[in-house]
N, C-alpha and C positions, 0 to 999 in steps of 0.2 A: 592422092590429092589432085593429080590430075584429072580424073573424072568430076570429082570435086570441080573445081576449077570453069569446065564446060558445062555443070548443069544448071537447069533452070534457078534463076534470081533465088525463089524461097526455097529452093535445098539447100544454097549458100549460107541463105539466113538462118535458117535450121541449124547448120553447119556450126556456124559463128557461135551462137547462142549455146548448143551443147556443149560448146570448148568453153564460151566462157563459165558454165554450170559446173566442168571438172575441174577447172583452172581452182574454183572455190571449196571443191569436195576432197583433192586430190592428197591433202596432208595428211587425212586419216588412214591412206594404202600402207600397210606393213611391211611393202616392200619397201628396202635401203633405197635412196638414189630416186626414185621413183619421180620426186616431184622436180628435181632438176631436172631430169630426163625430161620431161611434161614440158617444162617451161624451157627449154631447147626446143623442143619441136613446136611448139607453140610460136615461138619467134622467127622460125626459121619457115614455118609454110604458114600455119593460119594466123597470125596478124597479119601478113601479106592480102590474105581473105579478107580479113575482116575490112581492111582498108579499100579494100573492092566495092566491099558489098556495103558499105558504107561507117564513113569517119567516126560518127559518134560509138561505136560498136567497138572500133577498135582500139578507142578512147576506156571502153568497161574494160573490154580483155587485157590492155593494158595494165589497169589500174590491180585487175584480177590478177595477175603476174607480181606487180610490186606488193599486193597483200600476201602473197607466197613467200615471196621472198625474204619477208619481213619476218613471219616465222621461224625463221630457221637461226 
């Protein structure tokens, strides 16, 4: 993440936007635990991102995180 972090504006955004695309795929891994794990590390480094690279972003991945949640 820390490369993350220092690279150019639209890797970030790239960044952002891939997490919030698994944030929404992420229920269907077979793996146990999988999507808690997902939405840990999602809180813990990339909503930090997202809120960098800009609020409204971190506004969906947020939202993408309580639709997970909701699931379970």
């Amino acid at each position: 993440m820390r490369a993350i972090r220092d690279a150019p504006y639209l890797v970030r955004l790239v960044k952002v936007f891939d997490r919030i695309n698994n944030l929404q795929c992420i229920h269907t891994s077979p793996q146990p635990g999988k999507a808690q794990q997902y939405v840990e590390e999602t809180l813990k480094y990339h909503l930090p991102l997202a809120s960098e690279v800009d609020p409204s972003l971190a506004g969906a991945m947020r939202h993408a995180i309580d639709q997970l949640l909701a699931r379970d």
